[in-house]
C-alpha positions in Angstrom: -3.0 -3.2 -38.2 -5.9 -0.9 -38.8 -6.3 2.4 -40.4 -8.5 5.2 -39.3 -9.8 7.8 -41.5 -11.6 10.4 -39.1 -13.0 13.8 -40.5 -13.4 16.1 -37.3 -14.6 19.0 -36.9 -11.8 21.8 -36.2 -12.6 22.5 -32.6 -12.4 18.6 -31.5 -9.1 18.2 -33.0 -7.3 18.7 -30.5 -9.3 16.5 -28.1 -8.9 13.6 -30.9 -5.1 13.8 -31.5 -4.8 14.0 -28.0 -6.7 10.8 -27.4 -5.1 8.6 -30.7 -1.4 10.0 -29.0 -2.2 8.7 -25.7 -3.7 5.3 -27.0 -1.2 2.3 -26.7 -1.4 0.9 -30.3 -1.9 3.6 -32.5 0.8 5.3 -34.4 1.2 7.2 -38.0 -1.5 10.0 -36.7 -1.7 12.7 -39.4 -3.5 15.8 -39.3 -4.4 17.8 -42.7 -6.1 21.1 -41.9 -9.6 22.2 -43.4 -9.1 19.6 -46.0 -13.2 17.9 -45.5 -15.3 19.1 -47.2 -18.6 17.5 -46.0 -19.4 17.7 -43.3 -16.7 20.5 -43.2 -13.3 19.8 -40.8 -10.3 18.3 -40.1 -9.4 14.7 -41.8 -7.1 12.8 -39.4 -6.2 9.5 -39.7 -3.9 7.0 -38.2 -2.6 3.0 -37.9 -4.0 0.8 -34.7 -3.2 -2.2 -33.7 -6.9 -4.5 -33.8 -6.2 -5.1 -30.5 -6.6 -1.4 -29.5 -8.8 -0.8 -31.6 -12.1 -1.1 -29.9 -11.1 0.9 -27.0 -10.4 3.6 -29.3 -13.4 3.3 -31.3 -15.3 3.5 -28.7 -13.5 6.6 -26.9 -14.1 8.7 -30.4 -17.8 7.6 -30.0 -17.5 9.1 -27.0 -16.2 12.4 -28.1 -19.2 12.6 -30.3 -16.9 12.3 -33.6 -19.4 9.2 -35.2 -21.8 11.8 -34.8 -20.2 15.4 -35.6 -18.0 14.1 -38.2 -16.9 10.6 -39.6 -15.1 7.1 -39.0 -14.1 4.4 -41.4 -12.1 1.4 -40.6 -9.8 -0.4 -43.5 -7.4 -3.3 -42.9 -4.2 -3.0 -43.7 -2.3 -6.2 -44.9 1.0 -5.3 -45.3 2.7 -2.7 -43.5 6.6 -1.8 -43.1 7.2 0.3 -40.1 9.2 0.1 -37.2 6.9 2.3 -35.5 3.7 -0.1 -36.4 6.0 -2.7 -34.8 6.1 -1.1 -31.8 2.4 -0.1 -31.1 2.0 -3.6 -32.1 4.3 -4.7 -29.0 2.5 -1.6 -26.7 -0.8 -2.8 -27.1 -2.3 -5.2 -24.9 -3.1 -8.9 -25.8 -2.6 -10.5 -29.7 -4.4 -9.2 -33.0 -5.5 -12.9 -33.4 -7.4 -12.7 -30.3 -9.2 -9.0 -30.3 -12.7 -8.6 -31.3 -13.2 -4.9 -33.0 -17.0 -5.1 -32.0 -17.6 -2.0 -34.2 -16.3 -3.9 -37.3 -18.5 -6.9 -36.1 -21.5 -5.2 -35.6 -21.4 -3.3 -39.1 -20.5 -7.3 -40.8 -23.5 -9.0 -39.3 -25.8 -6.3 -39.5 -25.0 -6.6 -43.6 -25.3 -10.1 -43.6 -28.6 -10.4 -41.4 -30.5 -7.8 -43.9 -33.4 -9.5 -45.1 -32.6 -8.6 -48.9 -33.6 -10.2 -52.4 -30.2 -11.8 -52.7 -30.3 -13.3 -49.2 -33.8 -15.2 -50.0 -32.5 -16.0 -53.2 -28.9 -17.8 -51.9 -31.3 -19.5 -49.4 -33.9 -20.7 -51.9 -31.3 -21.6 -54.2 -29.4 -23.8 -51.4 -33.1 -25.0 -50.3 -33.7 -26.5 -54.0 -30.4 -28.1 -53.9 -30.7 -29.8 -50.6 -33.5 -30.9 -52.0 -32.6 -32.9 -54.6 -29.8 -34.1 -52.9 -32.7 -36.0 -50.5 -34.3 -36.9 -53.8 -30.9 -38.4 -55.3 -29.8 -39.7 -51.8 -26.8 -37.3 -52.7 -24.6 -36.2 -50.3 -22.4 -34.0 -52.4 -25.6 -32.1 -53.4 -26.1 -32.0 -49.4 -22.8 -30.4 -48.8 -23.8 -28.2 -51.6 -26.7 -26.7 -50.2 -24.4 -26.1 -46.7 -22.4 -24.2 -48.5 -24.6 -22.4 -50.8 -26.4 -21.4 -47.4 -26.2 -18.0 -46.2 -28.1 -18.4 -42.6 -25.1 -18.2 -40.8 -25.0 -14.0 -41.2 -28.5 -13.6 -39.5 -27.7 -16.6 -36.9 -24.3 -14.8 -35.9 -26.5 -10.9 -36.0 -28.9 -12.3 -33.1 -25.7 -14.0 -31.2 -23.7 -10.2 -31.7 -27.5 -8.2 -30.9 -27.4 -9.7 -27.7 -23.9 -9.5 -26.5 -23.7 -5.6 -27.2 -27.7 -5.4 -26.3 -28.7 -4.4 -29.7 -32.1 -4.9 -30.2 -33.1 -3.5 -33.5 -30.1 -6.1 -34.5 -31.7 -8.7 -32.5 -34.9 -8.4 -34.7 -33.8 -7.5 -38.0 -32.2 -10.9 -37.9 -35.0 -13.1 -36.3 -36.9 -12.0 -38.9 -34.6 -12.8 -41.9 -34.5 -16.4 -40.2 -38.5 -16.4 -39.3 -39.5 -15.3 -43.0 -36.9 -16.5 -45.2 -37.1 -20.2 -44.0 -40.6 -20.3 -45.0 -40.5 -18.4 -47.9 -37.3 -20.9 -49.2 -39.4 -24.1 -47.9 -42.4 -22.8 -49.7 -40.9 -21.8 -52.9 -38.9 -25.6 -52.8 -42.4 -26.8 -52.5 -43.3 -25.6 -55.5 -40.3 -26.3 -57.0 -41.1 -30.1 -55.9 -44.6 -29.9 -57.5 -42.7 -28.9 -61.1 -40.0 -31.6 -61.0 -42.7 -34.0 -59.9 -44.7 -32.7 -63.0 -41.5 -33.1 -65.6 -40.9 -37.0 -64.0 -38.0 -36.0 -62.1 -39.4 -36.4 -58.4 -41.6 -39.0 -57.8 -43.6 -39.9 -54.5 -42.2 -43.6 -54.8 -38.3 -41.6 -55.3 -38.9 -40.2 -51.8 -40.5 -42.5 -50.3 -37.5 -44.9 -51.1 -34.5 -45.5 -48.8 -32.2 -42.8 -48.3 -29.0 -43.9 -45.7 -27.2 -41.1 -47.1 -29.0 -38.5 -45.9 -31.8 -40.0 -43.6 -29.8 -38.4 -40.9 -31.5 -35.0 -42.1 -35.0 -35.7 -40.3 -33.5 -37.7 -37.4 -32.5 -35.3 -35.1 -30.5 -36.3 -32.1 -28.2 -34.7 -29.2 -25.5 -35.4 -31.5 -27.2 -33.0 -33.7 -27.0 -30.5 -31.1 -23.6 -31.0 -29.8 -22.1 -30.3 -33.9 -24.1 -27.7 -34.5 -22.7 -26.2 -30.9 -19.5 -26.3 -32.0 -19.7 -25.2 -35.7 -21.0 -22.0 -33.5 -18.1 -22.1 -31.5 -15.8 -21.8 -35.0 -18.3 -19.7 -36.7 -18.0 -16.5 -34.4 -14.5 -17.4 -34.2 -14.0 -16.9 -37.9 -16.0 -13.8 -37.8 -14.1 -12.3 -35.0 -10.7 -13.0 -35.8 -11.3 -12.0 -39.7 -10.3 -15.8 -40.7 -13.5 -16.1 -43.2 -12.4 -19.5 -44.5 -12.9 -21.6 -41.5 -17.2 -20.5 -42.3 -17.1 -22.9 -44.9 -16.3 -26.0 -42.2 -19.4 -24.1 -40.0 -21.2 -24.2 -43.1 -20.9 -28.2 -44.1 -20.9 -29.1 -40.4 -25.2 -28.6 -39.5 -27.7 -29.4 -41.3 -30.2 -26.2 -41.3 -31.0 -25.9 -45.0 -31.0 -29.6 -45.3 -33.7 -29.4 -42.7 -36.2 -27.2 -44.4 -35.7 -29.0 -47.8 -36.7 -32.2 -46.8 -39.6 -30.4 -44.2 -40.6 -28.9 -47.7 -40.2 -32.3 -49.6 -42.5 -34.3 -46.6 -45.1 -31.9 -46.5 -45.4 -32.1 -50.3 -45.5 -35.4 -50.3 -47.7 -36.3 -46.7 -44.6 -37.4 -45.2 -45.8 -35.2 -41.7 -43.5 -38.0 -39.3 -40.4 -36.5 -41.7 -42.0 -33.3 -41.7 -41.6 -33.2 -37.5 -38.1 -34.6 -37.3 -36.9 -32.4 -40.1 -38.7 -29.4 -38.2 -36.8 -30.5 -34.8 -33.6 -30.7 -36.8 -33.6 -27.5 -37.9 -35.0 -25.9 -34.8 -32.2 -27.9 -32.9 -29.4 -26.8 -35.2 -30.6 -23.0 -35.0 -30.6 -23.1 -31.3 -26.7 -24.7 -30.9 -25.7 -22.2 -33.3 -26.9 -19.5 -31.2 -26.1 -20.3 -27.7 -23.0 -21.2 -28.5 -22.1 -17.7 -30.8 -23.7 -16.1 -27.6 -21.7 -18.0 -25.3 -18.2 -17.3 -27.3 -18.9 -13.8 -27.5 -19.6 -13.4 -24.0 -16.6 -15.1 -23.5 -14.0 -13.2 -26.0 -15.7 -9.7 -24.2 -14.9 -11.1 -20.6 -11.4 -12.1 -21.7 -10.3 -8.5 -23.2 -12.1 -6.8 -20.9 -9.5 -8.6 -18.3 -6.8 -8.7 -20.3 -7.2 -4.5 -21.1 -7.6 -3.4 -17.3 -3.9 -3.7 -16.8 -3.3 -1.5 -19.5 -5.8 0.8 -19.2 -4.0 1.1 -15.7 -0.6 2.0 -16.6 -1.8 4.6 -19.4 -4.0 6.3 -16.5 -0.5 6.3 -14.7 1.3 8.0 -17.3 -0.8 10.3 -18.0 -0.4 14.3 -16.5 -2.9 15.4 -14.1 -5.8 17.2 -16.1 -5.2 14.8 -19.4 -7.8 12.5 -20.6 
């Protein structure tokens, strides 16, 4: 379930209650009279099941009440009512299986912010991937996967296109576009100082690596796993279960990528440089078409799935009702 806190102003309150009464799903609607205070109005609030949730979200868009007055969203974990059950078993589809395109939209614009924190998770990851190519280390590899954080902008562009939200589109193109090379060029640097201290040598990388020469050698194979750690990826997003990114996260080889591209040009490795480039270019694109692809799926899905629905409230309703 999902709770609504609404503050509307007085003279849509009756539109709203009207709405969250009619909407198959939602139950516990309260009403508290005068109590906001800014903006001034009503605060309502009331339980949804997440699989009605986006139809409702987007009918109070509708009414203007994102833009007169207020919305937030909160999970709720645990709830005991016999009423929840039943809006549960009234609303169309599973929980498991709804997307609440709001909630995704807010998540991945967060995540796709190009932000100090972002560039330094990536750098960070970038430096460690690169010493795992140094060491021949694939635990430092996995590392770096996990340390990552260029799933958030990956998944932004995949969700910017499916609702058609451009700005979303670009913010996160460019926190992929400027904070791969501002990582590759700081783990450059980085290179340069551990080369200084003795700790990377040109003869270290230029010595066989079978753990991790799979980084700069990309191959359809690359594609295909980076194609479905997309797949899962949006999957975890949209059905809240955040622990299957970690699997996304150790299954391509992005940051990997950039850290050896950062290690060869360094060193004048520019064959390793190419097929590290490809490898990351190839991994970026799987990621994408298939969030796209999963997304445009899940939205044809519930949009089928909801019609029915949809149908038998218009039924019900009485003439003149929304």
């Amino acid at each position: 379930m999902l709770h609504l806190r609404m503050i509307v102003p007085a003279e849509q309150t009756e539109a709203v209650t009207a709405l969250v009464s009619q909407t198959p799903g939602a139950t516990h609607l309260t009403v508290v009279r005068g109590a906001a205070y800014d903006p001034p109005g009503d605060l309502l609030t009331c339980d949804v099941a997440r699989e009605a949730a986006d139809p409702l979200l987007a009918d109070l868009r509708a009414l203007g009440v994102a833009e007169t007055g207020s919305i937030a969203v909160e999970t709720v974990d645990v709830t005991l009512s016999r009423s929840a059950d039943d809006a549960e078993r009234e609303a169309p589809g599973e929980g498991a299986d709804a997307v609440v395109w709001e909630s995704l939209v807010e998540a991945t614009h967060e995540e796709s912010t190009l932000t100090v924190t972002y560039l330094a998770f990536l750098t960070v990851a970038t430096m460690l991937a690169a010493y795992g190519v140094m060491l021949d280390s694939s635990i430092l590899i996995v590392g770096a996967m996990v340390v990552g954080p260029e799933f958030g902008p990956l998944a932004g562009v995949c969700t910017g296109l499916v609702r058609r939200v451009p700005p979303l589109v670009g913010r996160s193109l460019a926190a992929l576009a400027l904070g791969f090379p501002a990582a590759m060029l700081i783990t450059g640097g980085f290179a340069y100082a551990m080369n200084g201290l003795g700790l990377f040598s040109q003869a270290r990388f230029f010595a066989p690596h079978p753990a991790t020469q799979f980084i700069w050698q990309p191959s359809w194979d690359s594609f295909v796993v980076a194609f479905l750690a997309g797949i899962a990826g949006m999957l975890s997003l949209t059905s809240a279960k955040s622990g299957a990114l970690v699997g996304v996260a150790i299954s391509v080889t992005t940051v990997p990528a950039a850290a050896n591209a950062a290690l060869s040009i360094a060193y004048g490795s520019w064959h390793e440089t190419w097929g590290s480039s490809v490898q990351l270019a190839v991994n970026l694109a799987g990621i994408v078409c298939a969030g796209t692809l999963t997304l445009l799926t899940q939205k044809f899905l519930l949009e089928r799935q909801r019609r029915p629905a949809e149908g038998k409230a218009s039924a019900g309703r009485r003439p003149g009702t929304r």
